[in-house]
mmCIF entry with sequence, helices, sheets and N, C-alpha, C, O atoms, coordinates in Angstrom:
data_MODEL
# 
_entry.id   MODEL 
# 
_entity.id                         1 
_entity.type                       polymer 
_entity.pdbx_number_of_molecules   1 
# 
_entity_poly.entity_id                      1 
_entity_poly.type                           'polypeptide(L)' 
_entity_poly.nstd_linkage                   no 
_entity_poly.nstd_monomer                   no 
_entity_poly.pdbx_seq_one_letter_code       
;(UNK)(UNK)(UNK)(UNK)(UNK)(UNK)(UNK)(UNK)(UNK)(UNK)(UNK)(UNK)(UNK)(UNK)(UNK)(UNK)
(UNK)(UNK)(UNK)(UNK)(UNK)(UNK)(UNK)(UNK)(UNK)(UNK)(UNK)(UNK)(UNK)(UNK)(UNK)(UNK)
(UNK)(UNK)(UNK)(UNK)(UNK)(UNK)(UNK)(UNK)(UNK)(UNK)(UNK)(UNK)(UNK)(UNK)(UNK)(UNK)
(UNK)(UNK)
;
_entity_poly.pdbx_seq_one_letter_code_can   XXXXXXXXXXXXXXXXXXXXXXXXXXXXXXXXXXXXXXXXXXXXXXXXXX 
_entity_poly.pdbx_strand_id                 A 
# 
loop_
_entity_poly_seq.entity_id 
_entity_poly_seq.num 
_entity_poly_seq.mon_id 
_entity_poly_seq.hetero 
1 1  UNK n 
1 2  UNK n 
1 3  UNK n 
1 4  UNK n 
1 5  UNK n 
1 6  UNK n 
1 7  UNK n 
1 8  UNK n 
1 9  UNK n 
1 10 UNK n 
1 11 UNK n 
1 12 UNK n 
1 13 UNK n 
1 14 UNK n 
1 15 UNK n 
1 16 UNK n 
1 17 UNK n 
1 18 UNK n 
1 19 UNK n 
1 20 UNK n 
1 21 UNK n 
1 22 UNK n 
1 23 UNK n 
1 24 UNK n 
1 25 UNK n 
1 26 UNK n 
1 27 UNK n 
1 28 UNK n 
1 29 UNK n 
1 30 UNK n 
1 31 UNK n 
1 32 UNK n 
1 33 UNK n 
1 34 UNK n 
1 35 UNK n 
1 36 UNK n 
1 37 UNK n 
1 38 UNK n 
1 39 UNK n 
1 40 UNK n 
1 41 UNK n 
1 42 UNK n 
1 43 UNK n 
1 44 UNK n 
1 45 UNK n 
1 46 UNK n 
1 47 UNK n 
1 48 UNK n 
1 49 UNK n 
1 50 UNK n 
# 
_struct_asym.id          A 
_struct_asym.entity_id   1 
# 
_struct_conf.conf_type_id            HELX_P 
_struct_conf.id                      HELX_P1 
_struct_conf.pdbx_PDB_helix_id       AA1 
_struct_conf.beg_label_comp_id       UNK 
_struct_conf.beg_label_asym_id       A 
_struct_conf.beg_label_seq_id        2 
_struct_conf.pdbx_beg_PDB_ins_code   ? 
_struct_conf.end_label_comp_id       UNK 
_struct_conf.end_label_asym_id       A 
_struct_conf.end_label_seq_id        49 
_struct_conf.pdbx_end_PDB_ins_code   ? 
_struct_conf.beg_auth_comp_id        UNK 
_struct_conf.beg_auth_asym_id        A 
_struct_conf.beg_auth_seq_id         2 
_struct_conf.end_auth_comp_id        UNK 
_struct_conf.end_auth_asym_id        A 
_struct_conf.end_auth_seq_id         49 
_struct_conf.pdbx_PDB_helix_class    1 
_struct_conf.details                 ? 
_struct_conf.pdbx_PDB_helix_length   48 
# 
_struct_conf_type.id          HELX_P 
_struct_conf_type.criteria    ? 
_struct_conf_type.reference   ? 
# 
loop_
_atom_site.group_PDB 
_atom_site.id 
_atom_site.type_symbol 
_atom_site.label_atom_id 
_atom_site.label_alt_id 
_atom_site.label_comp_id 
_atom_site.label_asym_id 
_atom_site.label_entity_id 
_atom_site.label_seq_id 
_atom_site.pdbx_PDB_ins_code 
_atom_site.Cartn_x 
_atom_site.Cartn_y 
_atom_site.Cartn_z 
_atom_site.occupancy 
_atom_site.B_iso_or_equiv 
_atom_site.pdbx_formal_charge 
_atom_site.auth_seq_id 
_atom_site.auth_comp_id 
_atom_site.auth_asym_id 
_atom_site.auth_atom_id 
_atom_site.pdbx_PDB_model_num 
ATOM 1   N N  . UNK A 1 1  ? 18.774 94.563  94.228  1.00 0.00 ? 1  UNK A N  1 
ATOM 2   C CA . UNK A 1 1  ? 18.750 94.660  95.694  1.00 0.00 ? 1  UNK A CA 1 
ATOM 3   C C  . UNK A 1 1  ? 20.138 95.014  96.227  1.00 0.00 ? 1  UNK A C  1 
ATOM 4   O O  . UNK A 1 1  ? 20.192 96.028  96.923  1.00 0.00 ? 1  UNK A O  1 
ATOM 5   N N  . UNK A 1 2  ? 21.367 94.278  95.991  1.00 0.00 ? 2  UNK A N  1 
ATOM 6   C CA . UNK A 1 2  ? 22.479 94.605  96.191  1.00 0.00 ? 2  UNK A CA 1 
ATOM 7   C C  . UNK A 1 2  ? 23.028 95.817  95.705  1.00 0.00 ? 2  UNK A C  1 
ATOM 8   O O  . UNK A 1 2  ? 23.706 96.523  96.451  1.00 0.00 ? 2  UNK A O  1 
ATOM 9   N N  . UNK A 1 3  ? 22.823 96.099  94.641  1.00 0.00 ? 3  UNK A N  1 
ATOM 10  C CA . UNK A 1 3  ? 22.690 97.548  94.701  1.00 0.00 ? 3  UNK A CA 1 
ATOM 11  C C  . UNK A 1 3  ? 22.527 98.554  95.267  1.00 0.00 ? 3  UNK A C  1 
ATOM 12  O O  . UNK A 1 3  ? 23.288 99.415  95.708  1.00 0.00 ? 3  UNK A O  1 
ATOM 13  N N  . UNK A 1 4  ? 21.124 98.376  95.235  1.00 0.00 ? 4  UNK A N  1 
ATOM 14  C CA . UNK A 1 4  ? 20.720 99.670  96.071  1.00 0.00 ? 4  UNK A CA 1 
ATOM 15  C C  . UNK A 1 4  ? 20.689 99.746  97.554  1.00 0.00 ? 4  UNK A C  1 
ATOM 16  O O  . UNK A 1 4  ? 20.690 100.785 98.215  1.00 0.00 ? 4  UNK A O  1 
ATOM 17  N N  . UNK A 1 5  ? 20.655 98.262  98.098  1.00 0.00 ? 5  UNK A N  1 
ATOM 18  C CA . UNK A 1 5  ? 21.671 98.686  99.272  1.00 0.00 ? 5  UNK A CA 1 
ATOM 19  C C  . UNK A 1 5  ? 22.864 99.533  99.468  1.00 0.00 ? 5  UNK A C  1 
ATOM 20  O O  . UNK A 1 5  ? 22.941 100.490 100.239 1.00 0.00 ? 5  UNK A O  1 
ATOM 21  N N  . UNK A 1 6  ? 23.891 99.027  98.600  1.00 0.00 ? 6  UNK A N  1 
ATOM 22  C CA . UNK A 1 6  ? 25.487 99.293  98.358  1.00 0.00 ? 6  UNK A CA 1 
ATOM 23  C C  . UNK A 1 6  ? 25.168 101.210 98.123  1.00 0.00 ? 6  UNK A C  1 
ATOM 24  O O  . UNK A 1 6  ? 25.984 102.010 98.580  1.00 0.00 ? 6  UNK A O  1 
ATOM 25  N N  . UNK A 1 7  ? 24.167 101.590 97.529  1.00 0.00 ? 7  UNK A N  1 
ATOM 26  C CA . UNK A 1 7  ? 23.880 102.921 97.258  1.00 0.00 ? 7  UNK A CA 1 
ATOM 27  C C  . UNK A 1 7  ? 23.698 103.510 98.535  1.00 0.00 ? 7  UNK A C  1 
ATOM 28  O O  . UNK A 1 7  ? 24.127 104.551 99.033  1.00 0.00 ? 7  UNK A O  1 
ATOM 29  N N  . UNK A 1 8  ? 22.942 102.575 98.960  1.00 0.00 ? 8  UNK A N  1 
ATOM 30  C CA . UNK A 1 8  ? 22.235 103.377 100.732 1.00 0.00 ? 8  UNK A CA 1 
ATOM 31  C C  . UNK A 1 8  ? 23.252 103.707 101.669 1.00 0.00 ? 8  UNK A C  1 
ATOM 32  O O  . UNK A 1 8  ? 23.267 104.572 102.546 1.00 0.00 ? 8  UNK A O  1 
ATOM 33  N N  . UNK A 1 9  ? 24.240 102.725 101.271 1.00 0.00 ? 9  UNK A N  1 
ATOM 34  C CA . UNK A 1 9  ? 25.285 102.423 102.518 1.00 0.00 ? 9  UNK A CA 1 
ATOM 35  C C  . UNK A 1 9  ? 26.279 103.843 102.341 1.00 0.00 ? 9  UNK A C  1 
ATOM 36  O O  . UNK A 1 9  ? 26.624 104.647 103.207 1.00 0.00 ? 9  UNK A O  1 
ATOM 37  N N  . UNK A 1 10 ? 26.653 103.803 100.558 1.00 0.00 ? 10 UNK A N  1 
ATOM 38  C CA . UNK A 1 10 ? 27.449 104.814 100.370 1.00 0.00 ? 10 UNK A CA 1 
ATOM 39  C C  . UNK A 1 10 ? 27.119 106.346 101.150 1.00 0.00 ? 10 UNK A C  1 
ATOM 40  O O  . UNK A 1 10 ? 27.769 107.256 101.665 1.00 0.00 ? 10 UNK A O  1 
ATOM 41  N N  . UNK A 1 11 ? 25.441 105.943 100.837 1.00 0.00 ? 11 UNK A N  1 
ATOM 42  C CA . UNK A 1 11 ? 24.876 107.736 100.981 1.00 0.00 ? 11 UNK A CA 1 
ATOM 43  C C  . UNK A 1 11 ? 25.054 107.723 102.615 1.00 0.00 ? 11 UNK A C  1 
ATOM 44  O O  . UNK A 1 11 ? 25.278 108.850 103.057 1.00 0.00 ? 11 UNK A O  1 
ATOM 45  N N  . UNK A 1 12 ? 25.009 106.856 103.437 1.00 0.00 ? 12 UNK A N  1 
ATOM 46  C CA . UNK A 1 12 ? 24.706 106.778 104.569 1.00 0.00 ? 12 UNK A CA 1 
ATOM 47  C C  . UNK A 1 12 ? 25.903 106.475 105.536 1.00 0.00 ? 12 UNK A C  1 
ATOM 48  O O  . UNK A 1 12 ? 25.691 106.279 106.733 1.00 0.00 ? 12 UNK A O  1 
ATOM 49  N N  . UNK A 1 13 ? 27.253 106.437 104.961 1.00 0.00 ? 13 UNK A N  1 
ATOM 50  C CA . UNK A 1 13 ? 28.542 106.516 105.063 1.00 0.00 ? 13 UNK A CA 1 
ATOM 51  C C  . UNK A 1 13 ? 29.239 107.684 106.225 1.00 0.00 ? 13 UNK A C  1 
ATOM 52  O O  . UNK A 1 13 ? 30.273 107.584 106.886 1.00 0.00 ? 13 UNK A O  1 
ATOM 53  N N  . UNK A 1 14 ? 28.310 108.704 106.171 1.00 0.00 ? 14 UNK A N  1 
ATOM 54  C CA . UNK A 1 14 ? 29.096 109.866 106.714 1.00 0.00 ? 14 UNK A CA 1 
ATOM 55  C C  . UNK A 1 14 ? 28.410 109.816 108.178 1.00 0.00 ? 14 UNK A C  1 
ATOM 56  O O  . UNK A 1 14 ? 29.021 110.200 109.176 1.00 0.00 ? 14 UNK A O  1 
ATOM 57  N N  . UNK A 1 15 ? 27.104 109.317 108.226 1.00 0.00 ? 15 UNK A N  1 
ATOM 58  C CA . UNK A 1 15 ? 26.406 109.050 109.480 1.00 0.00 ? 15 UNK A CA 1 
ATOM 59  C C  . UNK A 1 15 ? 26.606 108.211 109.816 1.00 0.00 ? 15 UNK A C  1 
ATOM 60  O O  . UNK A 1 15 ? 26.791 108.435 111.012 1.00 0.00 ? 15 UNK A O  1 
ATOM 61  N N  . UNK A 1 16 ? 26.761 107.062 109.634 1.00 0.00 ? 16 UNK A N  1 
ATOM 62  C CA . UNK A 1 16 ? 27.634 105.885 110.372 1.00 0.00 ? 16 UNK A CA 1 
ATOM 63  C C  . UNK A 1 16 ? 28.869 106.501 110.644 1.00 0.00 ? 16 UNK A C  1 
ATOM 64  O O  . UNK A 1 16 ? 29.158 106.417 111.838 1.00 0.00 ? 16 UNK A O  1 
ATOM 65  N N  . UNK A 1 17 ? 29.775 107.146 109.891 1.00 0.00 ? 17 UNK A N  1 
ATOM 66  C CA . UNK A 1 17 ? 31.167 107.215 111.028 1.00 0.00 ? 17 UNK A CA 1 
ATOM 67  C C  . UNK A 1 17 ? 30.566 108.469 112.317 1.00 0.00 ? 17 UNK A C  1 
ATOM 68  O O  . UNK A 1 17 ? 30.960 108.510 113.482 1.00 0.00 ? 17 UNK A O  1 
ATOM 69  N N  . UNK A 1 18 ? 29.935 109.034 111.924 1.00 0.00 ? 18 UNK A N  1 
ATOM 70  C CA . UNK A 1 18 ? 29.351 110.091 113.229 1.00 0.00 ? 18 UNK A CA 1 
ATOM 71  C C  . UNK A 1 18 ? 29.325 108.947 114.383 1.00 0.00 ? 18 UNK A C  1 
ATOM 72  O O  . UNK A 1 18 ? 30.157 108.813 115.280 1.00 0.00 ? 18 UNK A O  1 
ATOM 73  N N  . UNK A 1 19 ? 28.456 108.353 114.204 1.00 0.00 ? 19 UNK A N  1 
ATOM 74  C CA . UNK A 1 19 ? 27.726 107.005 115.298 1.00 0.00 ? 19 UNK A CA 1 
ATOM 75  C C  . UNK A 1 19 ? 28.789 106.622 115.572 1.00 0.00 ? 19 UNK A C  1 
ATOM 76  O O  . UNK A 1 19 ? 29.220 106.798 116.711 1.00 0.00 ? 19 UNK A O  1 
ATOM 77  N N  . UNK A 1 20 ? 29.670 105.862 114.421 1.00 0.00 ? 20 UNK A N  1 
ATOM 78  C CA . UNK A 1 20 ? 30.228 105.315 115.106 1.00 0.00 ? 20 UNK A CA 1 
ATOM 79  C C  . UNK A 1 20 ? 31.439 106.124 115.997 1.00 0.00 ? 20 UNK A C  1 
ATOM 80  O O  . UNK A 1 20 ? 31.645 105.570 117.077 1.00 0.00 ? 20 UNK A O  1 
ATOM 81  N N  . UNK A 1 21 ? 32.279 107.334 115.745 1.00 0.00 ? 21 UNK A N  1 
ATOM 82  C CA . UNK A 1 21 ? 32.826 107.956 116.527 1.00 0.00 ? 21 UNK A CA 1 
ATOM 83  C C  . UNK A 1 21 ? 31.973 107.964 118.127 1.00 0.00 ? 21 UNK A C  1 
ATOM 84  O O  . UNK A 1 21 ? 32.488 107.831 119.237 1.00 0.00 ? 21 UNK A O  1 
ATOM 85  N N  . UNK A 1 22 ? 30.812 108.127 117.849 1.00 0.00 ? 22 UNK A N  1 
ATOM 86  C CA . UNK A 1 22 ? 30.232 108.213 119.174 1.00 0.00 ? 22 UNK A CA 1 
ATOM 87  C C  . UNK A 1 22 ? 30.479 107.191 120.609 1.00 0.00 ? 22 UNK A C  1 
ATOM 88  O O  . UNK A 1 22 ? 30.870 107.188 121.776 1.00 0.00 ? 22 UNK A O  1 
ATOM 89  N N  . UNK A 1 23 ? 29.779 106.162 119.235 1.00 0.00 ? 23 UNK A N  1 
ATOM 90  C CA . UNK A 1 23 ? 29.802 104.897 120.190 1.00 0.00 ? 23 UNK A CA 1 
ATOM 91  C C  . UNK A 1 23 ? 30.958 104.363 120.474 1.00 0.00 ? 23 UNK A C  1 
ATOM 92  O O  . UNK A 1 23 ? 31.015 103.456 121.305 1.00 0.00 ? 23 UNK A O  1 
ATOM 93  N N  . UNK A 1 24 ? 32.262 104.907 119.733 1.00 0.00 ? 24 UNK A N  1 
ATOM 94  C CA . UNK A 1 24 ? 33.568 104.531 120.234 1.00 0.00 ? 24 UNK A CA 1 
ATOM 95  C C  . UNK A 1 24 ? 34.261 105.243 121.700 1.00 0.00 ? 24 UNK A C  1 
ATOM 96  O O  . UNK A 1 24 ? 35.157 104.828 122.435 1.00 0.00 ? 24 UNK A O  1 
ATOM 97  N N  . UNK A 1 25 ? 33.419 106.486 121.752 1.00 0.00 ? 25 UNK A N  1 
ATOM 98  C CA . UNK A 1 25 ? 33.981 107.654 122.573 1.00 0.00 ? 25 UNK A CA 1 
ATOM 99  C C  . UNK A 1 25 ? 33.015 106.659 123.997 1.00 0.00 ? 25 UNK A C  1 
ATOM 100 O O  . UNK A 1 25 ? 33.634 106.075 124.887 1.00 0.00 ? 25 UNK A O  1 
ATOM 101 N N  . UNK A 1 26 ? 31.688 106.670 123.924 1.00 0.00 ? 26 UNK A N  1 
ATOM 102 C CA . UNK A 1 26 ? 30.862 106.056 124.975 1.00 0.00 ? 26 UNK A CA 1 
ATOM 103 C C  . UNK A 1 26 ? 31.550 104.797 125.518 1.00 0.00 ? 26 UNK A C  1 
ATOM 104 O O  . UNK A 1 26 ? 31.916 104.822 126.694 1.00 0.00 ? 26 UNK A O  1 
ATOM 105 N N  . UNK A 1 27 ? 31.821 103.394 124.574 1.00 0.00 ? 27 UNK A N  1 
ATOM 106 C CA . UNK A 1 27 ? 32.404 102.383 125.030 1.00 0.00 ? 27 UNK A CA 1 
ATOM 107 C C  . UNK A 1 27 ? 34.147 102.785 125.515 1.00 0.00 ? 27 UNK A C  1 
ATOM 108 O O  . UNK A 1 27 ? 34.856 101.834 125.845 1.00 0.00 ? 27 UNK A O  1 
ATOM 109 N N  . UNK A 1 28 ? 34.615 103.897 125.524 1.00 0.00 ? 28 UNK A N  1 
ATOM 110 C CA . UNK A 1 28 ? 35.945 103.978 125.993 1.00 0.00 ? 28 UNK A CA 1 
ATOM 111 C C  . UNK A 1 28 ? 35.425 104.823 127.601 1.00 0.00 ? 28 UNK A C  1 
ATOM 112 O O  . UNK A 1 28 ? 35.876 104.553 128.714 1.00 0.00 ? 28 UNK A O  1 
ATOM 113 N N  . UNK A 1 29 ? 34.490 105.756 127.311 1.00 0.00 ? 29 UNK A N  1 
ATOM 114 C CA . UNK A 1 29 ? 33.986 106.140 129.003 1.00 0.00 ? 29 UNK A CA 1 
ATOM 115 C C  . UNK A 1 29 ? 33.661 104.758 129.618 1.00 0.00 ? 29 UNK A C  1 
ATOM 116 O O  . UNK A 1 29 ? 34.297 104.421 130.616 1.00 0.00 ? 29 UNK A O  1 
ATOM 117 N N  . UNK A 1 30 ? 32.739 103.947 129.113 1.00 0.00 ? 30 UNK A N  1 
ATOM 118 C CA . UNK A 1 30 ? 32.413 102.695 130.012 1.00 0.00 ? 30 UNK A CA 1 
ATOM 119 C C  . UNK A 1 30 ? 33.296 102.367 130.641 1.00 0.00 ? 30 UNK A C  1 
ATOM 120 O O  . UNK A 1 30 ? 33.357 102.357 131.871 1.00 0.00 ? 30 UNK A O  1 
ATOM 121 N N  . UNK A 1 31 ? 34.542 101.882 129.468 1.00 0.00 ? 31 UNK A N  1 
ATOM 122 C CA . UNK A 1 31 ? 35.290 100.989 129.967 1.00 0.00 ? 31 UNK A CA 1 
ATOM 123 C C  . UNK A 1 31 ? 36.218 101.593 131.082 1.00 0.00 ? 31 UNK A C  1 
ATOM 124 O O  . UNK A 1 31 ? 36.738 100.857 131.920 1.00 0.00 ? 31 UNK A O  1 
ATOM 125 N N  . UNK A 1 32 ? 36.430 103.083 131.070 1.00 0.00 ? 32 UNK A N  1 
ATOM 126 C CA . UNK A 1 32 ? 37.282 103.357 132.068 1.00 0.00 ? 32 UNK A CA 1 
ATOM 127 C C  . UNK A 1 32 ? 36.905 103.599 133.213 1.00 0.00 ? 32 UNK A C  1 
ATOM 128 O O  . UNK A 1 32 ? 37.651 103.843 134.161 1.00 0.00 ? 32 UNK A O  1 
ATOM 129 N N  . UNK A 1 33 ? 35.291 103.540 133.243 1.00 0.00 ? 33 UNK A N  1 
ATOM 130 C CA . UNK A 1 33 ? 34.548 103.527 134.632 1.00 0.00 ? 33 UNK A CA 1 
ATOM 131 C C  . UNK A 1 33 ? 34.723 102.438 134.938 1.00 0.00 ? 33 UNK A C  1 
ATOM 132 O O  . UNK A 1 33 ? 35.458 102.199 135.896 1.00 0.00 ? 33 UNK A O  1 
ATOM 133 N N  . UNK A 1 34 ? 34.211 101.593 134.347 1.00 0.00 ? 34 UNK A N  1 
ATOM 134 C CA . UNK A 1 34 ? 34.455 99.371  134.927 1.00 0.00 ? 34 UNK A CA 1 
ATOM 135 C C  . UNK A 1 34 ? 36.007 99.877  135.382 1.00 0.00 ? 34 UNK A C  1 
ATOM 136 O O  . UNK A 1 34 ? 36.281 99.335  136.453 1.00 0.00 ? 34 UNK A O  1 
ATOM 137 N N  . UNK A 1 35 ? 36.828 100.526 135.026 1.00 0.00 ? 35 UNK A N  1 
ATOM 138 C CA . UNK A 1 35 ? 38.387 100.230 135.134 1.00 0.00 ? 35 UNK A CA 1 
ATOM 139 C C  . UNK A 1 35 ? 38.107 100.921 136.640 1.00 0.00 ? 35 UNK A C  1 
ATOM 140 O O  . UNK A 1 35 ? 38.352 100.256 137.646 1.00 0.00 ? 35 UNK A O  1 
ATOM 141 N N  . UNK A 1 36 ? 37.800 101.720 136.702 1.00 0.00 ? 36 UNK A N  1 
ATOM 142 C CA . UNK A 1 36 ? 37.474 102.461 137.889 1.00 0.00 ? 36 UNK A CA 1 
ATOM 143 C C  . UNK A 1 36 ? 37.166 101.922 139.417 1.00 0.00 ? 36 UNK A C  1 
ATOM 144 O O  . UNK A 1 36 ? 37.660 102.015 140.541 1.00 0.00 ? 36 UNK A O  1 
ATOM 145 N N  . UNK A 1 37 ? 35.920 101.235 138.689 1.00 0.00 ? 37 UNK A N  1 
ATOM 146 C CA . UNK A 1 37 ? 35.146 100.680 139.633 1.00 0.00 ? 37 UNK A CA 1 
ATOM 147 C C  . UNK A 1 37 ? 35.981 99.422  139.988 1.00 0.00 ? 37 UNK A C  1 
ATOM 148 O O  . UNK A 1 37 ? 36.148 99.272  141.198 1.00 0.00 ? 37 UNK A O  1 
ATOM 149 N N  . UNK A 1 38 ? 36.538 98.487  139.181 1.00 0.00 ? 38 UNK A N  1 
ATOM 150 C CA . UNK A 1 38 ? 37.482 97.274  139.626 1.00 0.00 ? 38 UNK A CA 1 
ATOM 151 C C  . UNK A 1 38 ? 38.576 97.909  140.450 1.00 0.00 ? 38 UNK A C  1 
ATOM 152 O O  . UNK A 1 38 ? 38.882 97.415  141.535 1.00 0.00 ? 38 UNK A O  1 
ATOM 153 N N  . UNK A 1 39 ? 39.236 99.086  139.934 1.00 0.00 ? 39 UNK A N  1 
ATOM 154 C CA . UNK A 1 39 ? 40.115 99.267  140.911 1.00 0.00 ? 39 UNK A CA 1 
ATOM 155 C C  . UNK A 1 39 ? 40.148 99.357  142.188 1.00 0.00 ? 39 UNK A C  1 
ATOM 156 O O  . UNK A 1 39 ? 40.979 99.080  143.053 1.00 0.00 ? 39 UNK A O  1 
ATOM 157 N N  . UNK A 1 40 ? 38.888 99.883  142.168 1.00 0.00 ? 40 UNK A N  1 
ATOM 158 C CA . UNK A 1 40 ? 38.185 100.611 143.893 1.00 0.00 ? 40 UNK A CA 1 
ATOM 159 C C  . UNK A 1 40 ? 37.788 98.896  144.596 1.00 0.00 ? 40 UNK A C  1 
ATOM 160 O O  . UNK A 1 40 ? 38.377 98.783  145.671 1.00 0.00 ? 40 UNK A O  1 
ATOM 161 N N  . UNK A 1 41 ? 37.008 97.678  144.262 1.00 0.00 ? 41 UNK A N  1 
ATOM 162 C CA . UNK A 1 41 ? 37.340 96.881  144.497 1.00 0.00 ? 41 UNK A CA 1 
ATOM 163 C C  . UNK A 1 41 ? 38.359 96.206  144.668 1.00 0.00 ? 41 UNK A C  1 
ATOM 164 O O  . UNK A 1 41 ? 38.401 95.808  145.832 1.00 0.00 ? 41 UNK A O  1 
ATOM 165 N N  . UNK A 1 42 ? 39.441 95.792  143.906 1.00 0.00 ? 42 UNK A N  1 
ATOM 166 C CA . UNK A 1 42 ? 40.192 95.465  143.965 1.00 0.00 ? 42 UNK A CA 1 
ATOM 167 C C  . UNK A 1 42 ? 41.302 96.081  144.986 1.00 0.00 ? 42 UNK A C  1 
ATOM 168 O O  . UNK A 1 42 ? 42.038 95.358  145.657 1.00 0.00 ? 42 UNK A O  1 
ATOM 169 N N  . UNK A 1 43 ? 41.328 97.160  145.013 1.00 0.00 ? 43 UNK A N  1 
ATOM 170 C CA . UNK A 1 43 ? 41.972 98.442  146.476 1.00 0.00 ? 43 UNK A CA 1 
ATOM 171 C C  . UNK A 1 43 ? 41.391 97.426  147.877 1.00 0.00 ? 43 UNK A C  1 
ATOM 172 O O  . UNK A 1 43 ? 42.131 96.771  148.612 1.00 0.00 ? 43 UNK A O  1 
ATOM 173 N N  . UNK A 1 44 ? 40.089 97.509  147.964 1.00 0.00 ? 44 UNK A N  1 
ATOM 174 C CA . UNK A 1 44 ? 39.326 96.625  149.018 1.00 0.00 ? 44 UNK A CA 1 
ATOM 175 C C  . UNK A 1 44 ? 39.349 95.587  149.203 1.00 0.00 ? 44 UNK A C  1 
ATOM 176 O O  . UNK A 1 44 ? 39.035 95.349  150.369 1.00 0.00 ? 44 UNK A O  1 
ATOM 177 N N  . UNK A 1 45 ? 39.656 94.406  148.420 1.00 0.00 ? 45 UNK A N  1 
ATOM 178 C CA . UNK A 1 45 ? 40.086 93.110  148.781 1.00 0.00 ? 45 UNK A CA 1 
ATOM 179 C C  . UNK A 1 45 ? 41.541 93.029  148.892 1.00 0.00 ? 45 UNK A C  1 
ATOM 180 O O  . UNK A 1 45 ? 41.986 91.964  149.322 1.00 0.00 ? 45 UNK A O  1 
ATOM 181 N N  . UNK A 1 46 ? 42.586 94.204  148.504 1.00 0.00 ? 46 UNK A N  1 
ATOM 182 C CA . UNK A 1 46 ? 43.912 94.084  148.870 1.00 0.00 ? 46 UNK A CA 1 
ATOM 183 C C  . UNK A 1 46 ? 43.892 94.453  150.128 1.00 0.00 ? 46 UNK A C  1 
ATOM 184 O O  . UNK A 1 46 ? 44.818 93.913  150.733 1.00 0.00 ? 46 UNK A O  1 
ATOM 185 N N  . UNK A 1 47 ? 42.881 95.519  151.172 1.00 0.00 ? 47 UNK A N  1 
ATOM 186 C CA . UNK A 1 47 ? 42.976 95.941  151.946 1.00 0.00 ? 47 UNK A CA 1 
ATOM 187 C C  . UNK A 1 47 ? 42.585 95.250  153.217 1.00 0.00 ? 47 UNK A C  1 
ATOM 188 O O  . UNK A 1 47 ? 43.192 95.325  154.285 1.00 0.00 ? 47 UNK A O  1 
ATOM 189 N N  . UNK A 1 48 ? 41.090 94.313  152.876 1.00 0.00 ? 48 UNK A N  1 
ATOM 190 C CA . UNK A 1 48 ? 40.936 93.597  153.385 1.00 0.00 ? 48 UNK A CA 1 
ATOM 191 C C  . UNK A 1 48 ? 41.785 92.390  153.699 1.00 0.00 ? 48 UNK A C  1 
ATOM 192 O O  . UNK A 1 48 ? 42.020 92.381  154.907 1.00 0.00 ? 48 UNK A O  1 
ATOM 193 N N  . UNK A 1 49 ? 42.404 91.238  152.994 1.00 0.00 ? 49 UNK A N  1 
ATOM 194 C CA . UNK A 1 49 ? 43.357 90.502  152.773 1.00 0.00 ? 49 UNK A CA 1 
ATOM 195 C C  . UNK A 1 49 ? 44.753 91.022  153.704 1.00 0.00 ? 49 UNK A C  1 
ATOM 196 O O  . UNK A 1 49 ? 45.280 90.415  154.636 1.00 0.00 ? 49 UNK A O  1 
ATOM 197 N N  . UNK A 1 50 ? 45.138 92.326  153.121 1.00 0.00 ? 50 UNK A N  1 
ATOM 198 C CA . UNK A 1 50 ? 46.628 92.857  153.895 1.00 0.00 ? 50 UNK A CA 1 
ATOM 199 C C  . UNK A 1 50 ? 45.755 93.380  155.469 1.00 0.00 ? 50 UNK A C  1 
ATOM 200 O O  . UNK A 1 50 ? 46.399 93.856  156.404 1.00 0.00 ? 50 UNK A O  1 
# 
């Protein structure tokens, strides 16, 4: 069993880093939209406040 997992994983090695490049590129858009979006809040409670 451990094996042929460890086989699957090898063969299946080059498509996981695809994915995962992906999903690294997607969670860095997220995060700079949340960054976005807090700023634009955060602009508005400084504005409000001042």
């Amino acid at each position: 069993m451990l094996k042929d997992t460890n086989e699957v994983l090898k063969g299946n090695e080059r498509k996981f880093n695809l994915s995962r490049r992906m999903l690294k590129a997607v969670l860095l858009l997220l995060i700079l939209l949340i960054v976005i979006l807090q700023f634009d809040h955060i602009m508005a409670l400084l504005k409000n406040i001042f």
